[in-house]
Each structure stands twice: as C-alpha cells, then as structure tokens.
N, C-alpha and C positions, 0 to 999 in steps of 0.2 A: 793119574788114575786112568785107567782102558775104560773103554766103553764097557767090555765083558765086565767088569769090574763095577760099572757102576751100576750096571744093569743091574747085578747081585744086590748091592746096597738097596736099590729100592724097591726088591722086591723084601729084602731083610726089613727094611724100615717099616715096609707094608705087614709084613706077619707080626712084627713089635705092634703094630697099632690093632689089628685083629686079636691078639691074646691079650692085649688091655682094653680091649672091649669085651671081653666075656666074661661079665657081672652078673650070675644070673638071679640077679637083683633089678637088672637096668633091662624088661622084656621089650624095649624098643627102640632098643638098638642094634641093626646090623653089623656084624661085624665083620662080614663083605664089604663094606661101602664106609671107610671112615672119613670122618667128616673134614679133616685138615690132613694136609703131607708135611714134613718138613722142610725149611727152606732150602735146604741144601736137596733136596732129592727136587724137588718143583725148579730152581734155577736150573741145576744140571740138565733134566728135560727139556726145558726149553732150549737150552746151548744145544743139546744135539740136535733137538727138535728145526729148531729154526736151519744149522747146518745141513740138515736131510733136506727142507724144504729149498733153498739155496742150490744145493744140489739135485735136485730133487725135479719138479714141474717148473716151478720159478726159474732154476738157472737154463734148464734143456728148453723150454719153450721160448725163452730171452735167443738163445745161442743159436737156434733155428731161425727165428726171423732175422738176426743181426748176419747171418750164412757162415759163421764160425763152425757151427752143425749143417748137418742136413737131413732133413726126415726122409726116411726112406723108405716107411710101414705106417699103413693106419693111421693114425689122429697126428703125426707128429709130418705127415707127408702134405696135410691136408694143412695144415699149420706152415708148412714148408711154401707153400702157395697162395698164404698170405690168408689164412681162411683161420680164425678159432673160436670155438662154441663156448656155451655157458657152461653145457657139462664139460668140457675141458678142462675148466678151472674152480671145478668146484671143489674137487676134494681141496686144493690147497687153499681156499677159503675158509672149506667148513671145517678141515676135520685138522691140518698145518697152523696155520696165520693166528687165527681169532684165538683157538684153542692157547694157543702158546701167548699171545698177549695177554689174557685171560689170568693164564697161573704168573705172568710175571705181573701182573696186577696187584696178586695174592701175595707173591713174594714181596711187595713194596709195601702194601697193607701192613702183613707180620712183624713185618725189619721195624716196621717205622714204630707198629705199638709194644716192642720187645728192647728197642731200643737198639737196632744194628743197624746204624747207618752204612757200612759198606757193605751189606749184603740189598740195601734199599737201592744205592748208587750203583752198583752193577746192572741190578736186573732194569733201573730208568735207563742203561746205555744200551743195556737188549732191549728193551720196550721202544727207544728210539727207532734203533737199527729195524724191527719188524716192522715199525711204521713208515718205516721210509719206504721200503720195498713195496710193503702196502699200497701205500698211497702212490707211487710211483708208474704201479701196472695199471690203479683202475683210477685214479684222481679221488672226486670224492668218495670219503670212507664211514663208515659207523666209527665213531670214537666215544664223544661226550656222553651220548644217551648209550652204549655198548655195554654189555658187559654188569649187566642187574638182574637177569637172570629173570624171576617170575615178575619181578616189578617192572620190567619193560620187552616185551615179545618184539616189538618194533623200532627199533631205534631209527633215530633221523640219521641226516648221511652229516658229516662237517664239510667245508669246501678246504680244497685242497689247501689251499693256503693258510686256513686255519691251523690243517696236520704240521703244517710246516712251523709256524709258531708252538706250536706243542711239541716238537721235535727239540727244536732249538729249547726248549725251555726245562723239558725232562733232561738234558745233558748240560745244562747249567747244574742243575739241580745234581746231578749226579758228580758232578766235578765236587760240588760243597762236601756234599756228604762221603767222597772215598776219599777227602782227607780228613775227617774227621777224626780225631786224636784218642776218643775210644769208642767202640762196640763192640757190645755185648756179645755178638757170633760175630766172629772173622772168617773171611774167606780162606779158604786151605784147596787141598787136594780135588776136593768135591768142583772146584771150579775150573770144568775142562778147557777152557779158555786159555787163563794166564796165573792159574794155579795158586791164586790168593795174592799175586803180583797188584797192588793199589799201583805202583807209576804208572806203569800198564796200561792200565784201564781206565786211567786220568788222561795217559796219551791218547787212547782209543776216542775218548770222548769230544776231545781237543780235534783230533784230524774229523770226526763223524759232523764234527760242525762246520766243518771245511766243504767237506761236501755238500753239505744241504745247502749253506750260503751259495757254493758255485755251481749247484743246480738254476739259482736265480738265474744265472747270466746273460738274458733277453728280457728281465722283470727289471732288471737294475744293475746294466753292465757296472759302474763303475763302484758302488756299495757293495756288491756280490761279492767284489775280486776283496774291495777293502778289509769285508768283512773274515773272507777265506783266509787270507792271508793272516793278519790277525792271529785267529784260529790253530793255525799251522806253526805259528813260534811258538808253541806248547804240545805240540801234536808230535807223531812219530817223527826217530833221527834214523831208524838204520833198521834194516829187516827183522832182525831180533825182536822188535816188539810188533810186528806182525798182529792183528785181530784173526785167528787163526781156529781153526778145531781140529785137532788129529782125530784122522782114523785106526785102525789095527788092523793087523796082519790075520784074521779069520773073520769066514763069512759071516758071523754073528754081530762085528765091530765096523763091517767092512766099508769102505766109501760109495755114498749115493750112486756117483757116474759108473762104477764100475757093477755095480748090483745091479744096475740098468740092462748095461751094456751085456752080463751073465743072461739075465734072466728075458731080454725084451728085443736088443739088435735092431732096434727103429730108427738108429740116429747112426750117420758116421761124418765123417771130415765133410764141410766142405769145398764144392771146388775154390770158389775166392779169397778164402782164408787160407788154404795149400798154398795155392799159388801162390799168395801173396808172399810167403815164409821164403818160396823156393826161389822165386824170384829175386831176392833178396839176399839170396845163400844165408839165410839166420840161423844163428848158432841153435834158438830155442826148440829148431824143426823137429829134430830126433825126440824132443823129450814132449811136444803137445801132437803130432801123428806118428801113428805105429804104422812102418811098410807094409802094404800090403802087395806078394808077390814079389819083393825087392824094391818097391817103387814106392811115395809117396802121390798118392791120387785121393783128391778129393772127389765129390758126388755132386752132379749139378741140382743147383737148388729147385725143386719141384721135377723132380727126374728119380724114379725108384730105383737108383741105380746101386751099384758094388761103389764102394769107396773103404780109404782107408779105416782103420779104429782110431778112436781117441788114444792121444800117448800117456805115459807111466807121470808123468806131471802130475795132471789132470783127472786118471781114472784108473791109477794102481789102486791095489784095497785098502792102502794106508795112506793116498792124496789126502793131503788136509784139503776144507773147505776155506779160505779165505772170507772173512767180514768186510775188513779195509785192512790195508796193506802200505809200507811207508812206501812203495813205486806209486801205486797212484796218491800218495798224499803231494809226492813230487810234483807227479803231471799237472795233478789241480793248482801247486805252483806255479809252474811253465805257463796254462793258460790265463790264471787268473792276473802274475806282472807283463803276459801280453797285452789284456785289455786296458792295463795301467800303462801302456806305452814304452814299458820298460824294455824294449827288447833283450837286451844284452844278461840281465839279468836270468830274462823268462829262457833265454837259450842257456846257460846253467842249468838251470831246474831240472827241464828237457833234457840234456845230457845226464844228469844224475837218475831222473827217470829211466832209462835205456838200461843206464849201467845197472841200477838195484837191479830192476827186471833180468834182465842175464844173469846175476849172482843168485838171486831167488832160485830160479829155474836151471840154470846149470851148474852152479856152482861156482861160475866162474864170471871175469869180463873183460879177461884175457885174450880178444877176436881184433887185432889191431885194423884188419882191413873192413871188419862190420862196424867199426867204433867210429875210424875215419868217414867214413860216407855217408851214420846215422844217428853218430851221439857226439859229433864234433863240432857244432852249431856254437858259430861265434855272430854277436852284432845284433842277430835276428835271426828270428825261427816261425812259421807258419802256424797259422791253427790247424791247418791240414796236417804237418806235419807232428805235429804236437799230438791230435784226435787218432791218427792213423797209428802211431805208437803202443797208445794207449788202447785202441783198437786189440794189437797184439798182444800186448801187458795183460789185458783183461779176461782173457781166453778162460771162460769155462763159469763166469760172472754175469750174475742179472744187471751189473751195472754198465754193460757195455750198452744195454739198448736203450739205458736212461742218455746216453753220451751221441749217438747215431740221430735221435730225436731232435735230440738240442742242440744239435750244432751241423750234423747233414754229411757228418763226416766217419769214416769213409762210405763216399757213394757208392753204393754197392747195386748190383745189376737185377733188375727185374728176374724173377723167378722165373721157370717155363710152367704154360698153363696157370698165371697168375690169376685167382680166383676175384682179385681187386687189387689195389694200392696198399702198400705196407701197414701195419697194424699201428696203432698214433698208446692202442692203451688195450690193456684184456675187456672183453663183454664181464659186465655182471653175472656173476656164474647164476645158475638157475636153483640153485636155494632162495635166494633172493628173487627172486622175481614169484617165488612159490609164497613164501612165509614173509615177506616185508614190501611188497608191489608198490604200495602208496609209497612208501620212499626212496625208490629205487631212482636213480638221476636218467633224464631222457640222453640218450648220446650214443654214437653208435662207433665202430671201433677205428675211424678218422676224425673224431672228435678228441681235438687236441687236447692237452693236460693244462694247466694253469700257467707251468712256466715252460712251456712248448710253443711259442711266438715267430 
C-alpha cells in the first residue's frame, strides 16, 4: 500500500466513523471527534509517523552532530556547533514520539481485548523501537506514569535503564504474540512495513534486541555481547528482511530528507564524511552525495558554507527510511565476538557487514579493490575499524550518534566556532520544563546517558 493510498484509507475510515455517529438520538456526540480509530489505520500512522520522525529532526539533528550532515542555516548551523535548545526539539517530543507511542498504546490495548495478537506484537516492536530512540536522545523518559491522560498531567521520568528493561521485555512479549497460531485481525497490506510478513517482524524483533543488549557494552562488556549474539541467531539473514518504510514517487508520499532538502536547504554533506568516502574511492560515494558543480564537497562543520546535497540513496522522494537493517545486525556481530575475544570470527561478521552495505546501497559488492583493503579482514579486526564502517553503513540514521557516544569512534574534529563540547544527549525540550518542571531530571547536555561510560 502507498502512503497516498493509505492516507485515503483513513481519512475513509474517518467518514465511516462520522456517519455512524449521526444518531440524532445520541445529542452528545460529536461526530468530528470519534472516540476510537481502527487498528489498522492507528499502527499504519504510527509506521509512517515514526519513519518521518527518523527522518525527520531525530535523524537530521543526530547526522549534524555525528558531521555526516552539516548545518548550514538557522537552528541546524547552530546545532552544527554543538549548541541545541529545548525549543529545537520540542516538536518531536510533543507532537512525533509521545503522540505515536501513545496510539501504539492504544493499538496494544485493542489487539489484546479483541483478541489479535499479531496486530498487539507488531505495534510492542514499534513501541520498542520509539522507546529506544526516546530514551537514547534524552536518557530519562516519562514511560510508567505517561500516557493517562486527565488521570496524570505530570508524569515522573523512569531511569534509563528501567526503559531498557521495558524495551527488552515489550519485544519478548512481541516475539510470543506474532507467533501466535490465531488472531482475530491479521496483518495485511495496511502494514507499511512488512506487509503482514510475521517472520519479518519476529526477525525484526530478534535483531532490535541485539541492539539494545549491545548498546550495554561499557555496563557489561562481556553479558552485552553474550546477550547480542544470542539475539542475533534469530534475528535478520540477508537484506530482504530489512525493518524498512518505503516512500513514493509524489510530494504527497514523498521521503522526509528530501521534503527537507525541497522546502528548507539548511543541511548539506559534510566535509568529514566526504572525505572520508573519497578518500577511500567508496563505491557507496555516488549514491549518499550528489556533485555539486562536478565535484563531491562536503561543508565544514560549523562554517555556512556551499556543500554538496545529500545523494538519491538517502533523500530521493522514494528513499525508504530504515528501522534496523541486517548490515548493522552484522556489525553488532563483528563488535560484540570482538569483546568475546573471538577475533577471527568478529572479522567475518565485519566482512559481511561491508559487503550487505554495498548491495543495499548499490546494488552490488562487486569492487574487488574496495573489498581487498576493507572487507578482507582475516585473524582480527579493530573496533575502530568495525565503528568506522558502520560509521558509513549508517549514513542518514539516529543510530550513528548512539554508536560515536559509546565507543568514541570515529573521532571526528571539533567543529569551527564550537559553541562547547559535543552534545552527550538532547536538552528536555521546553514543554517539559513549562507543564512537568518538578520532574524534569537535572543534567545539562554533557551529562552522559546511562550506558555512556
């Protein structure tokens, strides 16, 4: 199903619930405002929802401090130099994140009293994924008390490592229930994702544990990896099952980065990430920057400069959004039988990493002289090298700047006109400090994250 297509659906499903609210017997009820959506139209928003937000402030503000981006207008220049405000990230708190955890709430609610367990297990592996990202940017989050609406104005914050256990636990939970042998609504078409695909979404859940356990990896090198790994013999085999959202080919469908880039031109290449590609002769250079004037040039970081555009990869109007993807399910391989000592091993993984990545993005892995010098790693393989990869691999992902955090890799150069030290986590956007003060957490934005050690 298109986006344009679904978009119809709910606003069709919307007019269905308006003309079955016009009772005019029942004089209080609106029939502007009906009181429940269907699951299928509530999951589907949240998929795109969450895909826009990813795309959206969350991945362009990530890719600006990691210098994959660079700001080069306005708030995203000023972000560029290591500086970001509460109102910067409010909308995707108040009106993105909470909003969309919110209806997959409601989705879980529904499933579970209607009796559809794989429509419950889908939206637990979204609910996850929002929470990770959540909790990733600002640490502690509203969760337990979140989400009651008049029964609680204030919610208390969880500590991060709480979200983390409730991460791990809704994707348990989700694995039980999308094999579940019957429910009542099945997933079909309506699900932009993997289009009623249960493996799918059982792999998705599998690899999504992979990463949260190997986010540990300074809380508890040696359990992280165990746990990752683990994880991963059930998780994705091969790009196909990709955690993915397609875009479409008209501005109505069209992908985040590129509606950006249409409508705003604040962000282009930048220079360290250029370089790095060109340096490199990377097959991936052509398809994540677009030449500008024949050339590939990036923008120095904190410098309003001319740089290239983003490439057709990343910010054509039908770039899918990636969730998690089996190259990084690899990498998380590579570093987590590094920490287990395994070298030999963890440089397979890392080789297999490189290669997905190149068939993803070009099509191909066909580059016998890029393969020799950077996916040929026999014996042993570095965590630099491994980070620095993945670095590349990640291009256009919030999760590059969870990976630069926690591991210091790749070091990347002090911005010009650095307003401070790199950002450790987002400010508390300023709804929060307006409407919940008393529990907002004291920390300012080099107050490290739980598993930032």
């Amino acid at each position: 199903m298109t986006l344009y297509n679904y978009f119809k659906y709910i606003l069709t499903g919307m007019l269905i619930c308006m003309v079955a609210s016009c009772d005019l017997e029942e004089t209080n009820v609106n029939p502007d405002n009906p009181e429940e959506a269907p699951n299928r139209v509530l999951l589907s928003s949240a998929q795109a929802g969450f895909a826009y937000a990813l795309g959206g402030d969350m991945g362009r503000y990530a890719n600006v401090i990691t210098q994959h981006l660079a700001g080069v207008g306005r708030q995203h220049l000023v972000i560029g130099r290591n500086q970001i405000t509460e109102n910067d990230v409010n909308n995707a708190w108040r009106f993105n994140l909470y909003p969309i955890m919110q209806n997959l709430k409601v989705v879980i609610q529904q499933a579970q009293e209607e009796g559809s367990p794989h429509f419950s297990g889908a939206a637990k592996v979204m609910l996850a994924s929002v929470l990770g990202v959540t909790t990733d940017a600002w640490g502690d989050i509203p969760y337990t008390n979140a989400f009651q609406g008049r029964e609680e104005f204030n919610p208390t914050y969880d500590p991060q490592e709480v979200i983390y256990d409730t991460i791990q636990a809704l994707l348990d939970e989700a694995i039980v229930e999308l094999q579940a042998s019957e429910s009542l609504n099945t997933l079909e078409s309506e699900d932009l994702i993997y289009g009623g695909n249960l493996n799918n979404w059982i792999k998705a859940a599998y690899t999504l544990k992979a990463r949260y356990y190997n986010h540990l990896s300074q809380v508890n090198p040696t359990e992280s990896a165990q746990m990752a790994l683990a994880a991963l013999d059930s998780g994705f085999t091969s790009n196909a099952e990709n955690m993915t959202l397609a875009f479409g080919g008209t501005q109505t469908e069209a992908n985040p980065y590129y509606q950006f880039n249409q409508q705003r031109g604040d962000i282009v290449m930048a220079e360290f990430f250029t370089d790095l590609l060109i340096d490199r002769d990377d097959p991936r250079l052509d398809e994540y920057v677009t030449p500008l004037k024949g050339n590939f040039a990036g923008a120095t970081s904190g410098e309003p400069e001319t740089g290239s555009d983003m490439g057709p990869f990343v910010a054509s109007i039908d770039s899918p959004v990636p969730f998690i993807t089996y190259p990084e399910a690899q990498f998380i391989r590579a570093e987590a039988l590094l920490r287990l000592n395994q070298g030999g091993e963890a440089a397979e993984a890392y080789n297999e990493a490189v290669k997905a990545s190149l068939r993803e993005v070009t099509g191909s892995d066909d580059y016998p002289d890029f393969i020799a010098q950077y996916a040929s790693a026999s014996g042993s393989v570095t965590l630099e090298q491994i980070m620095t990869q993945k670095y590349i691999t990640m291009f256009g992902t919030f999760e590059t700047w969870v990976d630069i955090r926690r591991t210091g890799f790749p070091d990347t150069p002090d911005p010009v006109m650095a307003l401070g030290p790199e950002p450790l986590r987002f400010p508390y956007p300023q709804s929060e400090r307006t409407f919940n003060a008393a529990n907002v957490p004291d920390v300012t934005l080099t107050t490290p994250l739980y598993w930032d050690r």
